[in-house]
C-alpha positions in Angstrom: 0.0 0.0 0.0 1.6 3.3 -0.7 2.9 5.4 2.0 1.3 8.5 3.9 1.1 11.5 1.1 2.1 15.1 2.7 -1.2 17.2 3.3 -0.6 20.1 1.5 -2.5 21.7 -0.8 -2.5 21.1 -4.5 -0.7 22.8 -7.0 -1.8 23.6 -10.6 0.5 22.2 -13.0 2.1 22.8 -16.7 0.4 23.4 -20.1 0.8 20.5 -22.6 2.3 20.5 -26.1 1.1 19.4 -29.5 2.8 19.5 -32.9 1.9 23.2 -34.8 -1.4 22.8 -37.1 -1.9 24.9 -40.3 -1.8 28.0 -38.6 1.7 28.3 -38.4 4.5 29.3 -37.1 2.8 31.2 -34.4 -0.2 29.7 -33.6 2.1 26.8 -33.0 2.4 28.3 -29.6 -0.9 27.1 -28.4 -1.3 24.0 -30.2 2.1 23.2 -28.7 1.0 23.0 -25.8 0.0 19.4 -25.0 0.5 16.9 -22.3 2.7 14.9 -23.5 5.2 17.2 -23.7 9.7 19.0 -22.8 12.1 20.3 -24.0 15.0 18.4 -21.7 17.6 18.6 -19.4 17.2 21.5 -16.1 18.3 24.2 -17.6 19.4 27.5 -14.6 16.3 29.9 -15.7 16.0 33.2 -14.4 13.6 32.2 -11.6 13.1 35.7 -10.2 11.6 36.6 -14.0 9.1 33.6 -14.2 6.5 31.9 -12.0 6.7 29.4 -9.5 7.3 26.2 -11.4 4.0 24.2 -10.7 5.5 20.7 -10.9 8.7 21.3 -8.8 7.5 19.2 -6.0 7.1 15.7 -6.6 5.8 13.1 -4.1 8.8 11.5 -3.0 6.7 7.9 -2.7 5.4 7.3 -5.8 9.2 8.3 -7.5 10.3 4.4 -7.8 12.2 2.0 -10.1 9.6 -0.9 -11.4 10.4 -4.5 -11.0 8.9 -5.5 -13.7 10.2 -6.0 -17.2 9.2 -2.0 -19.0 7.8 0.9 -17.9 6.6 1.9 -14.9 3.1 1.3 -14.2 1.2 2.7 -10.6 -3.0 0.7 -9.6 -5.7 2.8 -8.5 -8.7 0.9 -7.2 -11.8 1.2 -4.8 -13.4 -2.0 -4.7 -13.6 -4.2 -7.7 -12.5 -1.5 -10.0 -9.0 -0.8 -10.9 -6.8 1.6 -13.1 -3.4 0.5 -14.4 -1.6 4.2 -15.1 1.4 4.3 -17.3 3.5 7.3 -16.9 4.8 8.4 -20.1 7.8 10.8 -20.7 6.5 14.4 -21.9 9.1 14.6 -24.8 10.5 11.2 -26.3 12.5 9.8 -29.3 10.3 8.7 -32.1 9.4 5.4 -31.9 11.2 4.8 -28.8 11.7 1.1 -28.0 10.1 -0.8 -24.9 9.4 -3.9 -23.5 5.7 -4.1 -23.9 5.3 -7.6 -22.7 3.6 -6.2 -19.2 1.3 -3.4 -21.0 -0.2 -5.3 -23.4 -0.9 -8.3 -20.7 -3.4 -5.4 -18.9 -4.7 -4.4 -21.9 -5.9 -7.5 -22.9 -7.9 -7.2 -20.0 -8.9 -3.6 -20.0 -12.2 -2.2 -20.7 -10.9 1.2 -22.5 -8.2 3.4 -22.6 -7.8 6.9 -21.1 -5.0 9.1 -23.0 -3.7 12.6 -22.5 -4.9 15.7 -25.0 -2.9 15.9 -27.9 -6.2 16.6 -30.3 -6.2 20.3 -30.2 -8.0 23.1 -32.2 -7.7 26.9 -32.6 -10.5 28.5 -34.0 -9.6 32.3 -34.7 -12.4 32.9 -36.6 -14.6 31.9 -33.6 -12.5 34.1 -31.6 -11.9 37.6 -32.3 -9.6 37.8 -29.5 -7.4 35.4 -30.6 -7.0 36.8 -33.8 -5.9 40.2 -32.9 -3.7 38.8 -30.1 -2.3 36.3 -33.5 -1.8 39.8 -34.9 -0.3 41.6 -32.2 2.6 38.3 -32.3 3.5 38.6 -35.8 6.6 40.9 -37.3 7.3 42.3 -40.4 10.8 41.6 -39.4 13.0 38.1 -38.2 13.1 38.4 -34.4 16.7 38.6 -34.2 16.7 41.9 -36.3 15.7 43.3 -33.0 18.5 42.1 -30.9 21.6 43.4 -29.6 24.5 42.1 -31.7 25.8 39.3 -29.1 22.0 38.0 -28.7 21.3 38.0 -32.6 24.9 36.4 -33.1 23.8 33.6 -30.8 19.6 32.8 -32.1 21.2 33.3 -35.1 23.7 30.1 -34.5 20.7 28.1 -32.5 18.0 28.2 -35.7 21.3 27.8 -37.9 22.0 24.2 -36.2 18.8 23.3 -36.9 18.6 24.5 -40.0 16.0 27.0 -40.1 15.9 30.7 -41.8 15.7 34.2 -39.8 12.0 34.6 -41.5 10.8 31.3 -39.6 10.8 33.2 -36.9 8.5 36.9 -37.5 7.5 37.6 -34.2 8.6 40.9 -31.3 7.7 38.3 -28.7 10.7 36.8 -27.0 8.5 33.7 -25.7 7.2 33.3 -29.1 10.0 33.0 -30.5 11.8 30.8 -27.7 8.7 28.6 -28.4 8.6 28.1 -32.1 12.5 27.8 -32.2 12.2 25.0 -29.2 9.4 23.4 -31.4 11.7 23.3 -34.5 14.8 21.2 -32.2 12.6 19.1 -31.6 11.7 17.8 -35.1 15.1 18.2 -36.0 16.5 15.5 -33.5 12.8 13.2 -34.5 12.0 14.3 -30.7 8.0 14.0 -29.9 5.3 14.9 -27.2 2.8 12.3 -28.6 4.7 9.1 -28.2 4.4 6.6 -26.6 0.9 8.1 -26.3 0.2 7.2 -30.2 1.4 3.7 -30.3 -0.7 3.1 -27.3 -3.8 4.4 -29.1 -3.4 2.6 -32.1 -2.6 -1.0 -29.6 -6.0 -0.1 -27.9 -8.0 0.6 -31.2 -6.6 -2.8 -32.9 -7.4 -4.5 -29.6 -11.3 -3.1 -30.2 -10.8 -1.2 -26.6 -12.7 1.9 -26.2 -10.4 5.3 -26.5 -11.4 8.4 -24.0 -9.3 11.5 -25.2 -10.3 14.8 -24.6 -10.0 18.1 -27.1 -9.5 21.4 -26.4 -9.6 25.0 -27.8 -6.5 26.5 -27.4 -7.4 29.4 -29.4 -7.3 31.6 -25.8 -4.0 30.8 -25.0 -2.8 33.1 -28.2 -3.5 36.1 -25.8 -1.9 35.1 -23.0 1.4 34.4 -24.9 0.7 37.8 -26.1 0.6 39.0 -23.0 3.7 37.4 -21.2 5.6 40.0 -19.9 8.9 40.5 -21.1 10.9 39.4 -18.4 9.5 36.2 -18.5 9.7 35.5 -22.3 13.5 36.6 -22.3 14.2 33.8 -19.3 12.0 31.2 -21.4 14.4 31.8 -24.6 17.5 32.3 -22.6 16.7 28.7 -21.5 15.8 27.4 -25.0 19.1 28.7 -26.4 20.9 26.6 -23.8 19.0 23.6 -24.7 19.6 23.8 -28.4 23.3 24.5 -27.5 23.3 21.6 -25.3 22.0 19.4 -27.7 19.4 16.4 -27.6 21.5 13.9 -25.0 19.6 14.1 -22.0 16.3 13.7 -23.3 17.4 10.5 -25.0 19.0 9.2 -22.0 15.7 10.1 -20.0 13.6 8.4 -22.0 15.9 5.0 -21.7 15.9 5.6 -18.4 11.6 5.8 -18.6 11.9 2.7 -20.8 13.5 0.5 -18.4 11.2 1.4 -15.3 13.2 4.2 -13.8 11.5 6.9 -12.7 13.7 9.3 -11.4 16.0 8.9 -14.4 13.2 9.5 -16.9 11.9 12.6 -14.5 15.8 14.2 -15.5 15.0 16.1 -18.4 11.4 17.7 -17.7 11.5 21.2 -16.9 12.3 23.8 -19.8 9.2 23.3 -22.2 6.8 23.5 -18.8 8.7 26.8 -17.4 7.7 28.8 -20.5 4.6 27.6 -20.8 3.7 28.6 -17.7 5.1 31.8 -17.8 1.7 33.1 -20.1 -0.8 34.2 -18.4 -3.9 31.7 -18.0 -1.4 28.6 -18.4 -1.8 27.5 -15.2 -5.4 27.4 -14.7 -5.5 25.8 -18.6 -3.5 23.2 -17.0 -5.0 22.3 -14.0 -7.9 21.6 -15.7 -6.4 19.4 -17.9 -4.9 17.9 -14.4 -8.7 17.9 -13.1 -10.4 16.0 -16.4 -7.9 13.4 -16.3 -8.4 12.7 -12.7 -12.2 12.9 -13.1 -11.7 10.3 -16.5 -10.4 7.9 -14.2 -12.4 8.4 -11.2 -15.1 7.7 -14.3 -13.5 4.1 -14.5 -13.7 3.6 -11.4 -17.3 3.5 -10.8 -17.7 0.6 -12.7 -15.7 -2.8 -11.3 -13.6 -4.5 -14.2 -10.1 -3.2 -15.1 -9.3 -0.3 -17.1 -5.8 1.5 -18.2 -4.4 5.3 -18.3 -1.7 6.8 -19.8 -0.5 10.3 -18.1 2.6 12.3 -18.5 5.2 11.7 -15.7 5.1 15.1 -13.6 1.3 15.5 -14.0 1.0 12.1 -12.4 3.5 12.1 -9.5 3.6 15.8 -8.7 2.3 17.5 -5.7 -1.6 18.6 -6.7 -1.0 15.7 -9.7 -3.5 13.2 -10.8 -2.4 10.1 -8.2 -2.1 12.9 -5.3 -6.0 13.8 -6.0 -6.9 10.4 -6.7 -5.4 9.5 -3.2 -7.2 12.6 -1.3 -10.6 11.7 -2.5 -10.4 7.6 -0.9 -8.6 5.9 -3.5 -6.3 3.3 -3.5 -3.1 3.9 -4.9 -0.2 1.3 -5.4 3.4 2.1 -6.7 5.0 -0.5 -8.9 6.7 -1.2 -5.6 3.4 -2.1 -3.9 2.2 -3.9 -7.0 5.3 -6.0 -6.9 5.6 -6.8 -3.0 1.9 -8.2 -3.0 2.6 -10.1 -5.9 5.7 -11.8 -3.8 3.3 -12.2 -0.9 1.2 -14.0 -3.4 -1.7 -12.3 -3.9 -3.0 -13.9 -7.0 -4.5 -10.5 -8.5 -1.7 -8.5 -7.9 0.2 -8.3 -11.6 -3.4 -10.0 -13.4 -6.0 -7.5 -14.7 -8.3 -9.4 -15.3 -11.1 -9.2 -12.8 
């Protein structure tokens, strides 16, 4: 059983990240924004310049290695009901390898699938203020052209070693900028917010298992990048220029590290994508939200007895405020893969099976 939480109140957590849509390059900043989600290895931001990070505090408890063969999975039940939750890294390889041996086993047995957002829509022309703040983004001018010689020198040689011109990037906004150029290192190094998340959904739809996956408008969240004030937006790119100069290693490593069942290792490289997404205005209550529906999708399972499966993104899951920590104030039971593994030694014949 897992061990006494902390009682403290919960936090509200990152935004999310999805690939741009049509609408690009700038409206790439919203749809970017999906759970699944990073841009790598702590990076020293200028903390005084942006807001508190809402997934600094993790519950020390559920931050294990699994024993089992793969990734990491925690149980939530009440009664005859049970959720298997697979934490997922935010950002990952493409088509990261993993032993799937112990995932697929619970799906077999799993009544439907709950998955983080990634399908995500901005409707400007529903949205008047999104437009104008979509307006109020874009440049006549390459962002650099307004920089300081050593500043342009240096964006100039991060979108260089990545290939991209100055005109990919017409935007004033520091954080816009910081955001599409962090969005563009990740496709050049094949890195992606949406797997494993899309392998699993395409296992679960082959398998004939009902998929629950929530949409959102992100069309709202144009104005609040257009709002970020400026010393925020600087830190967030002063950040993402460190990244792309330190290059794609420690996300790589992190999501080994996620592959073989170690948490703390694939919780490494989580923090510089989240940082500037919070730092806009409305990103933290867009988040918790998202934080709050996944928690109620589950709590959905659980009414029902059988055995169902979720798939969350790492911080979101195990931070303070996170899905497990609600989950566990509101009388669920929740297991580590530690617990899962000790009452399967002690031979409790439904420990590892889920069928019910």
């Amino acid at each position: 059983m897992l061990a006494r939480f902390r009682n403290r109140r919960p936090t509200v957590c990152r935004a999310s990240r999805e690939r741009p849509g049509a609408l690009r390059p700038l409206v790439a900043l919203g749809v970017a924004a999906t759970v699944a989600l990073t841009l790598g290895r702590p990076v020293p931001l200028a903390a005084q310049n942006l807001p508190p990070d809402p997934d600094a505090d993790l519950i020390e408890e559920l931050v294990v290695t699994a024993r089992f063969p793969g990734p990491a999975l925690w149980r939530v039940s009440r009664g005859e009901a049970r959720v298997w939750v697979l934490g997922v890294p935010s950002l990952a390889p493409k088509r990261q390898q993993w032993d799937r041996q112990l995932f697929e086993r619970y799906l077999s047995g799993a009544g439907q699938v709950i998955l983080p957002f990634n399908g995500l829509r901005v409707r400007l022309a529903g949205s008047p203020g999104a437009a104008v703040s979509y307006l109020r983004l874009r440049s006549v001018r390459p962002f650099e052209a307004g920089l300081a010689p050593a500043e342009r020198d240096r964006f100039a040689a991060a979108r260089n070693a990545i290939g991209q011109p100055p005109g990919r990037y017409p935007t004033q906004s520091p954080l816009a900028a910081a955001l599409i150029l962090a969005g563009d290192w990740r496709e050049r190094h094949d890195l992606t917010p949406t797997d494993p998340t899309k392998l699993i959904r395409l296992l679960a739809r082959r398998t004939g298992k009902t998929v629950v996956q929530r949409t959102y408008d992100l069309g709202p969240l144009l104005g609040a990048v257009a709002r970020t004030p400026e010393p925020a937006g600087r830190a967030c790119l002063e950040a993402v220029l460190a990244e792309v100069e330190a290059g794609p290693e420690a996300i790589r490593a992190a999501s080994r590290a996620w592959a073989r069942g170690d948490v703390a290792g694939a919780l490494a490289a989580e923090r510089t994508w989240e940082r500037c997404i919070a730092a806009a205005p409305g990103a933290a209550a867009f988040d918790a939200r998202v934080k709050a529906d996944l928690a109620s999708d589950i709590r959905r399972a659980l009414s029902t007895p059988g055995s169902d499966i979720a798939v969350v993104p790492l911080r979101p899951l195990l931070s303070e405020g996170g899905v497990l920590d609600r989950l566990r104030r509101e009388g669920f039971t929740v297991e580590t893969p530690e617990d899962i593994r000790a009452a399967d030694e002690a031979g409790v014949a439904d420990a590892t099976d889920p069928v019910s």
